[in-house]
PQR file of N, CA, C, O and H, with PARSE charges and radii, in Angstrom:
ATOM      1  N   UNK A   1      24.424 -38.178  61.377 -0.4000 1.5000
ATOM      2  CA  UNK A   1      23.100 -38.730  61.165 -0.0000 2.0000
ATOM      3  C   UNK A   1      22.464 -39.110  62.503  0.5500 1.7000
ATOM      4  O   UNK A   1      21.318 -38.945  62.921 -0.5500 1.4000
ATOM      5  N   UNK A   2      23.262 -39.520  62.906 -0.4000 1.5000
ATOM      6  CA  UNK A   2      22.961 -40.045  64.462 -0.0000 2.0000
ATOM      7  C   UNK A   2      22.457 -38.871  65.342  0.5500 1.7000
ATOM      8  O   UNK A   2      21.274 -38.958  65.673 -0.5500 1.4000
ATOM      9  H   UNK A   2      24.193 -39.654  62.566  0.4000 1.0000
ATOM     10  N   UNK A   3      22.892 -38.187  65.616 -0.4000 1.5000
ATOM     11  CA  UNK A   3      22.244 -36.644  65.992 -0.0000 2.0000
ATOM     12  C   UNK A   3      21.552 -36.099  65.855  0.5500 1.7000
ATOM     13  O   UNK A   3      21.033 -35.419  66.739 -0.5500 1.4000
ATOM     14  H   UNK A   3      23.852 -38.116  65.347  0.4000 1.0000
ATOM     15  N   UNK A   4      21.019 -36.150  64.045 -0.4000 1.5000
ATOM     16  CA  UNK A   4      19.937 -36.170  63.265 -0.0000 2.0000
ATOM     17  C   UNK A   4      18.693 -36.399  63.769  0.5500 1.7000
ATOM     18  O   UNK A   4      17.750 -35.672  64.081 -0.5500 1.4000
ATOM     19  H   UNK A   4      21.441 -36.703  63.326  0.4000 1.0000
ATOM     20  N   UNK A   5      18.992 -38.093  63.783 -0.4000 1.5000
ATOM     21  CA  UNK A   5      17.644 -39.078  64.474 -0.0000 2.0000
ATOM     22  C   UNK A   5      17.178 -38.481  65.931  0.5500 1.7000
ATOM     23  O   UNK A   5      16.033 -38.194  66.278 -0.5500 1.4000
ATOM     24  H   UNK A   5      19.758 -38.683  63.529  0.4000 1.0000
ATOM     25  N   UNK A   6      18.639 -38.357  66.835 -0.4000 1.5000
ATOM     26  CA  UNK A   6      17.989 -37.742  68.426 -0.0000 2.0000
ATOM     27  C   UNK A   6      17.225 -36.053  68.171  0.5500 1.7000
ATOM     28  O   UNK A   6      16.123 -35.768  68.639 -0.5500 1.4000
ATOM     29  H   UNK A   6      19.570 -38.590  66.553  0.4000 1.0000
ATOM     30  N   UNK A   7      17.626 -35.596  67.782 -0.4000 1.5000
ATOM     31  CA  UNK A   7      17.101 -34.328  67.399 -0.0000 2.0000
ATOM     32  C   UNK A   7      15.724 -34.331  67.257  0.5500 1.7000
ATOM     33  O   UNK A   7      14.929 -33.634  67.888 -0.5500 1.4000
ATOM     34  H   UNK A   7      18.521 -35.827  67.401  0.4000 1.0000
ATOM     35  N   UNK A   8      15.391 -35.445  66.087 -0.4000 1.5000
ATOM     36  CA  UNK A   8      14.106 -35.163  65.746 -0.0000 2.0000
ATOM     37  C   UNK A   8      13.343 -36.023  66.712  0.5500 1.7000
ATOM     38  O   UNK A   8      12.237 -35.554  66.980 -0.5500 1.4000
ATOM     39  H   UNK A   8      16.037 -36.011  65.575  0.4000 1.0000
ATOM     40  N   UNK A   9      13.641 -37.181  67.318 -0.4000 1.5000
ATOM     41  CA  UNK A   9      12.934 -38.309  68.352 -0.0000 2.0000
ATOM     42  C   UNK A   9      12.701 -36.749  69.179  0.5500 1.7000
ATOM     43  O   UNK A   9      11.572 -36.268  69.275 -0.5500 1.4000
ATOM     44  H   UNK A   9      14.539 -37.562  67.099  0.4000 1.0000
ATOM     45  N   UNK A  10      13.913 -36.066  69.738 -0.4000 1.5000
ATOM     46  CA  UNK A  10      13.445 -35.054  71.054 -0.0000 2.0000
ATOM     47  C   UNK A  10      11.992 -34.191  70.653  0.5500 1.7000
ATOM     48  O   UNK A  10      10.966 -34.122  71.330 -0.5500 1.4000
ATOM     49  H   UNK A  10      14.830 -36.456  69.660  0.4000 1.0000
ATOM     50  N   UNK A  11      12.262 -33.601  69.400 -0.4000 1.5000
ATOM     51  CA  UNK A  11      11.555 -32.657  69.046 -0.0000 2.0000
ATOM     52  C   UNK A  11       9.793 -33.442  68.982  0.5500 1.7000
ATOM     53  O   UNK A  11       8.788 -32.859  69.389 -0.5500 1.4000
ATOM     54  H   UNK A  11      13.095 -33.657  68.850  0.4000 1.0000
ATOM     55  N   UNK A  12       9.803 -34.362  68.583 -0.4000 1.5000
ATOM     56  CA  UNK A  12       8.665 -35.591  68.056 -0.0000 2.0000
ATOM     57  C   UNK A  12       8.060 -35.778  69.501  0.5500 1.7000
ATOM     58  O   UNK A  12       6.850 -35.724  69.722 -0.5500 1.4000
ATOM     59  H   UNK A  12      10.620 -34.835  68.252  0.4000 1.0000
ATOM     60  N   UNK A  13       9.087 -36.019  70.525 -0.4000 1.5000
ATOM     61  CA  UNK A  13       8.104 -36.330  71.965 -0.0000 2.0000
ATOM     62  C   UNK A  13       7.667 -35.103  72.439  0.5500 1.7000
ATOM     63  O   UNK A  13       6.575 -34.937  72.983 -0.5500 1.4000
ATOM     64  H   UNK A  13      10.069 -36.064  70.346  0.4000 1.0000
ATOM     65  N   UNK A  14       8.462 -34.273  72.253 -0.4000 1.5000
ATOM     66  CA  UNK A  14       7.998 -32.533  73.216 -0.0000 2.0000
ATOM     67  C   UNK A  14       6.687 -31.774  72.588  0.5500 1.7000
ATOM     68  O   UNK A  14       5.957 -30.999  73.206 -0.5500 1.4000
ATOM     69  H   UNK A  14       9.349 -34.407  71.812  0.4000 1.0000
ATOM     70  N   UNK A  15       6.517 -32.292  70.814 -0.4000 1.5000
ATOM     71  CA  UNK A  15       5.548 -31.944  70.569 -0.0000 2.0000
ATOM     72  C   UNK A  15       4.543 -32.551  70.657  0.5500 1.7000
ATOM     73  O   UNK A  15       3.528 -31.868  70.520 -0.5500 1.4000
ATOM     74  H   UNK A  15       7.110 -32.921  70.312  0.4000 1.0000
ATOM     75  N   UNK A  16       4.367 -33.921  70.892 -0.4000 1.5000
ATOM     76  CA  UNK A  16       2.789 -34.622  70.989 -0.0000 2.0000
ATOM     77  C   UNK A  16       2.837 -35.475  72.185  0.5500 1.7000
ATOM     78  O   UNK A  16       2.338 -36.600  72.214 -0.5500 1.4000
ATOM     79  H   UNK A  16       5.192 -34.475  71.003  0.4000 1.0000
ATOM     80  N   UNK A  17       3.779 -34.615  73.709 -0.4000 1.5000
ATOM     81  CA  UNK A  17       3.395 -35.168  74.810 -0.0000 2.0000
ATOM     82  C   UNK A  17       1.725 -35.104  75.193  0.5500 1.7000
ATOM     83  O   UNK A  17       1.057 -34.094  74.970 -0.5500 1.4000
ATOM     84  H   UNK A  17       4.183 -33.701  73.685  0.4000 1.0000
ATOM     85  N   UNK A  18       1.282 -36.088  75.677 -0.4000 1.5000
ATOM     86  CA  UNK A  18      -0.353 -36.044  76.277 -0.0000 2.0000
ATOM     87  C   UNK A  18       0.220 -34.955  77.445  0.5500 1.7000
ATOM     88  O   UNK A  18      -0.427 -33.912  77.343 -0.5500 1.4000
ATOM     89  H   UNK A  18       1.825 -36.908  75.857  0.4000 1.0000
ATOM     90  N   UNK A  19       1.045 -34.891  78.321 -0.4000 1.5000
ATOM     91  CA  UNK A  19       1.470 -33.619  79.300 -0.0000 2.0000
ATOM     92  C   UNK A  19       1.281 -32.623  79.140  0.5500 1.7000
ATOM     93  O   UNK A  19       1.459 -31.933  80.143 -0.5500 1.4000
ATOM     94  H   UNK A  19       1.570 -35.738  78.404  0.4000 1.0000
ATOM     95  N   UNK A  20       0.752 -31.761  77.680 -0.4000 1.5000
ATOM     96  CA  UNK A  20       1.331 -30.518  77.648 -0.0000 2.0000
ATOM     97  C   UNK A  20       0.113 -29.861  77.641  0.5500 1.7000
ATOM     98  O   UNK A  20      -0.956 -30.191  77.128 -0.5500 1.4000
ATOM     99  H   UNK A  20       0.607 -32.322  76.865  0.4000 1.0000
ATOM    100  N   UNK A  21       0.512 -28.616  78.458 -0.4000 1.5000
ATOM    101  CA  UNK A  21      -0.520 -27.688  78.882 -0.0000 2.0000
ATOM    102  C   UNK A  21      -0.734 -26.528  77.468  0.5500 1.7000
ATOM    103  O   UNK A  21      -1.729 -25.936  77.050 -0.5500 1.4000
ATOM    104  H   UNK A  21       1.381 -28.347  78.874  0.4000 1.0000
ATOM    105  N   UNK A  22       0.055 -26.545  77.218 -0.4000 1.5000
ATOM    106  CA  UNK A  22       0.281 -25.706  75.823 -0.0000 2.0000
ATOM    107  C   UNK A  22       1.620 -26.168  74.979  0.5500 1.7000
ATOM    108  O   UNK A  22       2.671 -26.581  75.468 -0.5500 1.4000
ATOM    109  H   UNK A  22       0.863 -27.026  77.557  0.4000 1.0000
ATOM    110  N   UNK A  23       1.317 -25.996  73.627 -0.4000 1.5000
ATOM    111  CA  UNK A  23       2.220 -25.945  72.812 -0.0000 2.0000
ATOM    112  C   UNK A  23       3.701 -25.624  72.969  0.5500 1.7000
ATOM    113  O   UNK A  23       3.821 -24.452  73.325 -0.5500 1.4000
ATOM    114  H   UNK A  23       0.463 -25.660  73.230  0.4000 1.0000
ATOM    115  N   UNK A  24       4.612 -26.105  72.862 -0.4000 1.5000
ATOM    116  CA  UNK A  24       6.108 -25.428  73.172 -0.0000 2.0000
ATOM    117  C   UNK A  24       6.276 -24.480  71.616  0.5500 1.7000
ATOM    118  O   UNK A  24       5.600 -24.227  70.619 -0.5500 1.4000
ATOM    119  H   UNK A  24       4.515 -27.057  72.572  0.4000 1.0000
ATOM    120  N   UNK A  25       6.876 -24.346  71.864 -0.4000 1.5000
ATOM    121  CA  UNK A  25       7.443 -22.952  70.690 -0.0000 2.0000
ATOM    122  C   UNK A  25       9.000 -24.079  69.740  0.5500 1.7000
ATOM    123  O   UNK A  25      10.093 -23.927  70.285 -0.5500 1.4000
ATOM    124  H   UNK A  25       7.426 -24.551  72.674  0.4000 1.0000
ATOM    125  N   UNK A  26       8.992 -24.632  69.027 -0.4000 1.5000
ATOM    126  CA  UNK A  26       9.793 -25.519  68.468 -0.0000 2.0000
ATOM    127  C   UNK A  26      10.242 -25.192  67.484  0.5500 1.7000
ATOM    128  O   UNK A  26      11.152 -25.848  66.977 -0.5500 1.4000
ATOM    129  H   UNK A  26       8.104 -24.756  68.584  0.4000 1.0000
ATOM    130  N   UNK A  27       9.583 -23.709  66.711 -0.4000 1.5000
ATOM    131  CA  UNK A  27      10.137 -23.413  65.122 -0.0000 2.0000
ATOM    132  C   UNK A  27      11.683 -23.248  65.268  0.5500 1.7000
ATOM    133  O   UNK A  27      12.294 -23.662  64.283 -0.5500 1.4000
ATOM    134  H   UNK A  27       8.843 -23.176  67.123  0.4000 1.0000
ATOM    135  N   UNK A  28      12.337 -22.815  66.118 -0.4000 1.5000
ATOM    136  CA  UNK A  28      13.954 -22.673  66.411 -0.0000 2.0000
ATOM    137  C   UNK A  28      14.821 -24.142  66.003  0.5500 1.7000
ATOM    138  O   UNK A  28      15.858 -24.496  65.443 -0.5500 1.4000
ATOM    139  H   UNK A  28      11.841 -22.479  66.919  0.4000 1.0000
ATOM    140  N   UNK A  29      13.322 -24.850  66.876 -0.4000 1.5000
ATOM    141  CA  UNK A  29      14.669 -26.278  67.067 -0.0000 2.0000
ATOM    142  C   UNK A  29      14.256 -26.996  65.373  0.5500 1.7000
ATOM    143  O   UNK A  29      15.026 -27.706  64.727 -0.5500 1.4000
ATOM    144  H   UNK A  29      12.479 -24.562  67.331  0.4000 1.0000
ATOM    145  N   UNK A  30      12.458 -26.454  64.813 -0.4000 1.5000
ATOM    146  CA  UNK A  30      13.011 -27.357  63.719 -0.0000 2.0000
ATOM    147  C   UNK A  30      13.262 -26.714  62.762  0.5500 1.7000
ATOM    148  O   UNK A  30      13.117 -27.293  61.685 -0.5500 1.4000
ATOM    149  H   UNK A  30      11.832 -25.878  65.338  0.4000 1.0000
ATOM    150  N   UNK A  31      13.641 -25.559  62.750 -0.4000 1.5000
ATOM    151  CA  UNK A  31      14.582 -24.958  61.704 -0.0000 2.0000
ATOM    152  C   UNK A  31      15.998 -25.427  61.617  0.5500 1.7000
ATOM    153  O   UNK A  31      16.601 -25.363  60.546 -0.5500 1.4000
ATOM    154  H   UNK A  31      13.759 -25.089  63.625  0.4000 1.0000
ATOM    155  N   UNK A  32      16.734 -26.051  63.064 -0.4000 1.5000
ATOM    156  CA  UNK A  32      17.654 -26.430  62.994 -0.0000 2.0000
ATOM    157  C   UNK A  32      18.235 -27.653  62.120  0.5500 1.7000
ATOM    158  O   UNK A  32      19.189 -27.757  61.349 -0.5500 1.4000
ATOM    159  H   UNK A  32      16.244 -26.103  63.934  0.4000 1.0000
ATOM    160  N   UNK A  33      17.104 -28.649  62.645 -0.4000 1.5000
ATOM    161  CA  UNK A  33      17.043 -30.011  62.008 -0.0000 2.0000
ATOM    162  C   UNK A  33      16.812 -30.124  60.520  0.5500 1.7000
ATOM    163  O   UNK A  33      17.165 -31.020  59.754 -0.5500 1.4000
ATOM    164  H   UNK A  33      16.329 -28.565  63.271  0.4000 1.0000
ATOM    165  N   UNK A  34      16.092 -28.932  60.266 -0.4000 1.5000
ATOM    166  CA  UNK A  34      16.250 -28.443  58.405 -0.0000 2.0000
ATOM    167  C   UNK A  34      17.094 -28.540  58.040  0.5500 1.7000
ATOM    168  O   UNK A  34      17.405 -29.323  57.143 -0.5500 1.4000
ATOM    169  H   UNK A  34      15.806 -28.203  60.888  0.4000 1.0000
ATOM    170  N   UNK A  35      17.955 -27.595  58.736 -0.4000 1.5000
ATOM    171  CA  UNK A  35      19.182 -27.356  58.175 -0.0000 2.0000
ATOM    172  C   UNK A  35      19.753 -28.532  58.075  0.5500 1.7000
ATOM    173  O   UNK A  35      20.072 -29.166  57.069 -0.5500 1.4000
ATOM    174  H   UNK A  35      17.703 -26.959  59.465  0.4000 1.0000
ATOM    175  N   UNK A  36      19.856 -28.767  59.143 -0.4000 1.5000
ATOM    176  CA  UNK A  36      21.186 -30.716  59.298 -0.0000 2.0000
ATOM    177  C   UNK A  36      20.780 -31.503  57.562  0.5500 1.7000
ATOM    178  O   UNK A  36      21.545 -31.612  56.604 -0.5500 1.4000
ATOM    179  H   UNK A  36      19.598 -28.252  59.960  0.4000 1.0000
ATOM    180  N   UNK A  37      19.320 -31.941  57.673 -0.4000 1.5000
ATOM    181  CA  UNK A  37      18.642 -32.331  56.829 -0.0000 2.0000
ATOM    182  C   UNK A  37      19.273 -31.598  55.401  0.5500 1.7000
ATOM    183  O   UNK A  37      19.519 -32.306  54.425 -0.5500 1.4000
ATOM    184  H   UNK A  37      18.698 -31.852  58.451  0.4000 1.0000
ATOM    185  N   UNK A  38      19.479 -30.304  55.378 -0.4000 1.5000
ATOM    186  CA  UNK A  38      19.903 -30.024  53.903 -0.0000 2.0000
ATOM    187  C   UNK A  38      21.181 -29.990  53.665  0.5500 1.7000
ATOM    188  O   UNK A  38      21.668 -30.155  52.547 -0.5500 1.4000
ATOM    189  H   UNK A  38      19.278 -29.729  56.171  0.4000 1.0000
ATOM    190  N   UNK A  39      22.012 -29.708  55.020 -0.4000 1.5000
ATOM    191  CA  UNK A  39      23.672 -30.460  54.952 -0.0000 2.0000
ATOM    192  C   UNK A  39      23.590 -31.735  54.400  0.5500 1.7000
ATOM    193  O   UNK A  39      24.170 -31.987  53.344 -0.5500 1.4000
ATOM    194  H   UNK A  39      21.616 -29.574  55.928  0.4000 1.0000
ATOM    195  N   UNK A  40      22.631 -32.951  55.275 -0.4000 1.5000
ATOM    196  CA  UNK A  40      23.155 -34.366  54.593 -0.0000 2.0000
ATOM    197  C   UNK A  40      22.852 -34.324  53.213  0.5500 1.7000
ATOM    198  O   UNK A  40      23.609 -35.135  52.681 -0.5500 1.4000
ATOM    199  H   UNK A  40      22.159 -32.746  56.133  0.4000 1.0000
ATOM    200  N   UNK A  41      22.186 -33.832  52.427 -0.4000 1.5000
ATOM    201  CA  UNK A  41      21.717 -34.258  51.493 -0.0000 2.0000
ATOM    202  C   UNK A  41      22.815 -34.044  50.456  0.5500 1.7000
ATOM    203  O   UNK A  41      22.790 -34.673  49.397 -0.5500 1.4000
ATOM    204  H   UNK A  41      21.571 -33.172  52.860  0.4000 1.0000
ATOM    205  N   UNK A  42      23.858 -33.096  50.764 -0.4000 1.5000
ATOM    206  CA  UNK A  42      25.169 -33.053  50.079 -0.0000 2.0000
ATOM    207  C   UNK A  42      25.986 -34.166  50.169  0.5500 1.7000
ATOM    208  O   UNK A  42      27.100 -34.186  49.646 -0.5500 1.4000
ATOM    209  H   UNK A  42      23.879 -32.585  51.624  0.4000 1.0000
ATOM    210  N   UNK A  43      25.594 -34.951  50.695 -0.4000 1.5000
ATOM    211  CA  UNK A  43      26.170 -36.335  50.895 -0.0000 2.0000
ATOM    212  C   UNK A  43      25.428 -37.314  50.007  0.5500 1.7000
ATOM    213  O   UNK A  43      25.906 -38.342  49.527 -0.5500 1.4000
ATOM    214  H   UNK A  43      24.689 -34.935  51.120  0.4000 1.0000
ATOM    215  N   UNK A  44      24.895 -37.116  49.940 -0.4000 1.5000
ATOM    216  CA  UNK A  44      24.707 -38.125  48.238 -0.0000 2.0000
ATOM    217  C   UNK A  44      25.224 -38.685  47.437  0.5500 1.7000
ATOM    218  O   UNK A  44      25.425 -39.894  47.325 -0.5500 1.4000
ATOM    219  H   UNK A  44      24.507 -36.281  50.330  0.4000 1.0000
ATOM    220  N   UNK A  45      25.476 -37.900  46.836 -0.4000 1.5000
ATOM    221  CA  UNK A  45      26.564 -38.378  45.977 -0.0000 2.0000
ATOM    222  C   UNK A  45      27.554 -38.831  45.858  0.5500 1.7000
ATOM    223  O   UNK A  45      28.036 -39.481  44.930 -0.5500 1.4000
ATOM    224  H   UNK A  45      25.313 -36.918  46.928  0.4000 1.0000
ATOM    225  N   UNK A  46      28.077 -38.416  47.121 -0.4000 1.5000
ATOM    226  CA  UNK A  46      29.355 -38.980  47.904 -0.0000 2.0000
ATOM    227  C   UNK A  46      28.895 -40.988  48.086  0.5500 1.7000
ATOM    228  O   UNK A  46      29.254 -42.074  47.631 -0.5500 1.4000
ATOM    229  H   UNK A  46      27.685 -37.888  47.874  0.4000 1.0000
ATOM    230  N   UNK A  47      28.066 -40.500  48.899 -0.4000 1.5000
ATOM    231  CA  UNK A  47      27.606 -41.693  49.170 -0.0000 2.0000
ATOM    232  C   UNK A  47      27.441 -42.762  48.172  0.5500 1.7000
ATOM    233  O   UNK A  47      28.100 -43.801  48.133 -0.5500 1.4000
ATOM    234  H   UNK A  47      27.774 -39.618  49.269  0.4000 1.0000
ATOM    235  N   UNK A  48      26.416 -42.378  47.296 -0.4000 1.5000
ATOM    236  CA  UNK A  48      26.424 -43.373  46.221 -0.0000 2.0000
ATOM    237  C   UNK A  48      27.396 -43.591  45.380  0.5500 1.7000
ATOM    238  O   UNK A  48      27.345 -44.679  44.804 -0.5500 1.4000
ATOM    239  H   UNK A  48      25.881 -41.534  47.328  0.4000 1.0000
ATOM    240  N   UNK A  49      28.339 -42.839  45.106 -0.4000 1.5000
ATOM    241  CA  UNK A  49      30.009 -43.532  44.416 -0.0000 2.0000
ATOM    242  C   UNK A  49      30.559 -44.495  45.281  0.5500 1.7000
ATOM    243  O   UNK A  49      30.835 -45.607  44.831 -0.5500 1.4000
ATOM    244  H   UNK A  49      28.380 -41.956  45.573  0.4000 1.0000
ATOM    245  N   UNK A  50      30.772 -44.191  46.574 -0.4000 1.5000
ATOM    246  CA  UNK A  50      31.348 -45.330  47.107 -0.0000 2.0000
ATOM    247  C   UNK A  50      31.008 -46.479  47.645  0.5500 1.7000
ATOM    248  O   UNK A  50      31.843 -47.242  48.130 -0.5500 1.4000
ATOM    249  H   UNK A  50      30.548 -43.287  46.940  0.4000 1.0000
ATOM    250  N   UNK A  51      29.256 -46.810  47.601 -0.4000 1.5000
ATOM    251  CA  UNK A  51      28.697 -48.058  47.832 -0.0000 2.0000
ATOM    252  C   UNK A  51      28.222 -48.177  46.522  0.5500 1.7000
ATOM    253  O   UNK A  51      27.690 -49.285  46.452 -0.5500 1.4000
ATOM    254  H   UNK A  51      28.577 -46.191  47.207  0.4000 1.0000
ATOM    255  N   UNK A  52      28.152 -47.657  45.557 -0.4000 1.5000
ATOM    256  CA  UNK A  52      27.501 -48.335  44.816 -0.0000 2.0000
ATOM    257  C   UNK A  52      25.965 -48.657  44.593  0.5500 1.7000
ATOM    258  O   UNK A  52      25.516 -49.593  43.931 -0.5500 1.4000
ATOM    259  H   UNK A  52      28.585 -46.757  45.613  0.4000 1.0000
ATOM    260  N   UNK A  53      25.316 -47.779  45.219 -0.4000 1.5000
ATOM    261  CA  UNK A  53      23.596 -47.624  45.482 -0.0000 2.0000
ATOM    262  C   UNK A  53      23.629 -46.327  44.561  0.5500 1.7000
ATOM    263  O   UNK A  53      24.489 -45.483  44.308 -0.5500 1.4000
ATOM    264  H   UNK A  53      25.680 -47.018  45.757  0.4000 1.0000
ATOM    265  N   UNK A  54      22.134 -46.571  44.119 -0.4000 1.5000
ATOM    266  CA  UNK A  54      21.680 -45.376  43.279 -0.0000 2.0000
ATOM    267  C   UNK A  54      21.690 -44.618  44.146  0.5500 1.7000
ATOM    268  O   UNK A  54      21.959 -44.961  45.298 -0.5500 1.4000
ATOM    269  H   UNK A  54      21.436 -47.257  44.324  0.4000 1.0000
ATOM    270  N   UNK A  55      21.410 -43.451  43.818 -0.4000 1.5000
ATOM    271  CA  UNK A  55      20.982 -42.084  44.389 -0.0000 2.0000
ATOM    272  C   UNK A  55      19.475 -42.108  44.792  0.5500 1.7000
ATOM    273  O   UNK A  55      19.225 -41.628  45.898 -0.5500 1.4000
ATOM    274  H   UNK A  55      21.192 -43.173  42.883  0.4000 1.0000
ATOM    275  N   UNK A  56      18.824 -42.412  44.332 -0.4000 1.5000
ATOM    276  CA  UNK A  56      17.265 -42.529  44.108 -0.0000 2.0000
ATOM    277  C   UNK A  56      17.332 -43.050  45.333  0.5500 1.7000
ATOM    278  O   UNK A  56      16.931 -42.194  46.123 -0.5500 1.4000
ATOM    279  H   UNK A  56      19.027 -42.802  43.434  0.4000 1.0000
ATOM    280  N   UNK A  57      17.727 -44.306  46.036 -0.4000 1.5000
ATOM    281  CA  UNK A  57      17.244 -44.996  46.747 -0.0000 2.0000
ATOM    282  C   UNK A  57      17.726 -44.332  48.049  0.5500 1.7000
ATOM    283  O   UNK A  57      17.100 -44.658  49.058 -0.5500 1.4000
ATOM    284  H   UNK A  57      18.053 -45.001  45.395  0.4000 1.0000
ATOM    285  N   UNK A  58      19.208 -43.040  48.263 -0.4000 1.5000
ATOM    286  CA  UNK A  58      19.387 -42.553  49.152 -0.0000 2.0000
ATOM    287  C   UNK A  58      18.255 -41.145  49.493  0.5500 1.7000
ATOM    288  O   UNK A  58      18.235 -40.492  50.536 -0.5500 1.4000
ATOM    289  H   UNK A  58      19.717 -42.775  47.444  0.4000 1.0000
ATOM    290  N   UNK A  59      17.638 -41.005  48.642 -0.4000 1.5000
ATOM    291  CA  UNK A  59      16.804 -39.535  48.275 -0.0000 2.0000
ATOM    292  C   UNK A  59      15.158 -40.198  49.073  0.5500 1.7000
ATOM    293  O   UNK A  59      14.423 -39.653  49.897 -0.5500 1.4000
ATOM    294  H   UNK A  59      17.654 -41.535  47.794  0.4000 1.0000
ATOM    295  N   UNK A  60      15.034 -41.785  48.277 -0.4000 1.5000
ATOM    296  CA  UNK A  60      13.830 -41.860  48.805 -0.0000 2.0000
ATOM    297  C   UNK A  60      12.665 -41.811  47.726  0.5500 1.7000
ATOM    298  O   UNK A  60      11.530 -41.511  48.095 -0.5500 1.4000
ATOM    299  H   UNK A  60      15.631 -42.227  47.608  0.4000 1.0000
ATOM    300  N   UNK A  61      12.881 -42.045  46.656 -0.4000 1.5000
ATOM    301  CA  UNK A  61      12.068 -41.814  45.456 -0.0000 2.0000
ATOM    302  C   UNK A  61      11.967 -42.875  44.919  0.5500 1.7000
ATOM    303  O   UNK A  61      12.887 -43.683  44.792 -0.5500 1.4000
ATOM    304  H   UNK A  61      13.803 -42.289  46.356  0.4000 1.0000
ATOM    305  N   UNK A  62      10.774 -43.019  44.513 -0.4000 1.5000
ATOM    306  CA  UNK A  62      10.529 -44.164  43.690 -0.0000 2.0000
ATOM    307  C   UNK A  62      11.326 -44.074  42.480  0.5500 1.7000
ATOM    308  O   UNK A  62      12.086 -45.039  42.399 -0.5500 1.4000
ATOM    309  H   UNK A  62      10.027 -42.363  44.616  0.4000 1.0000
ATOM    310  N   UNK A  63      11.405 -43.420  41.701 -0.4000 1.5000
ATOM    311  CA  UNK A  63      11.921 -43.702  40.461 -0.0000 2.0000
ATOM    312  C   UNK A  63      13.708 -43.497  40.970  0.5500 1.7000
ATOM    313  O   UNK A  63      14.246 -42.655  41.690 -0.5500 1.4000
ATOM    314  H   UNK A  63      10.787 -42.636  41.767  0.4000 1.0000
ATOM    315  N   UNK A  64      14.178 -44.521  40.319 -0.4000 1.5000
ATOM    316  CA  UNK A  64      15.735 -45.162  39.994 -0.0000 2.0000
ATOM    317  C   UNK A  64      16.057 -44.532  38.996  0.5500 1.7000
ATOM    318  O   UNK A  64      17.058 -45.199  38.735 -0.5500 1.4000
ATOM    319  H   UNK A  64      13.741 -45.204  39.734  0.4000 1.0000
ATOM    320  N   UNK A  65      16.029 -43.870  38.306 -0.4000 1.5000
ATOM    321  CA  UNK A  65      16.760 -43.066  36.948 -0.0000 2.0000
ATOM    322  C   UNK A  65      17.988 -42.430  37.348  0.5500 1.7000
ATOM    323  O   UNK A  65      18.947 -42.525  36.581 -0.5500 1.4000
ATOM    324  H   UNK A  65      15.216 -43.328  38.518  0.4000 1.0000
ATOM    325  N   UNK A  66      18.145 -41.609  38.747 -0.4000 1.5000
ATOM    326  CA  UNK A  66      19.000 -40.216  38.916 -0.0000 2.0000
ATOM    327  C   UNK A  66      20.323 -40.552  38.621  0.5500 1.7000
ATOM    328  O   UNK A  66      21.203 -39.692  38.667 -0.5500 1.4000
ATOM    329  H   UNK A  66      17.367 -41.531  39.370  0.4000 1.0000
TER
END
């Protein structure tokens, strides 16, 4: 997760530096961070059996049902 966060902080400054003369080309790097992003999400469930938190609230959704 932690990797996650630097990934996207890097990607977040390189794209809306006031510095930049042109656009960088970033679809590579955030295709990558997709991916990471759709690895964790297999962690869910995991997650919520062993703390004891809904799912909902690891997903980010308002509704608590899942």
């Amino acid at each position: 997760m932690a990797n996650y966060v630097t990934a996207l902080n890097r990607l977040y400054q390189a794209g809306i530096s006031p510095n930049l003369v042109e656009r960088p080309r970033l679809e590579k790097h955030l295709q990558k961070v997709l991916n990471d992003v759709v690895k964790m999400r297999g962690l869910i469930t995991p997650a919520s059996k062993e703390t004891h938190i809904q799912k909902a609230i690891f997903r980010g959704n308002s509704d608590r049902q899942s």
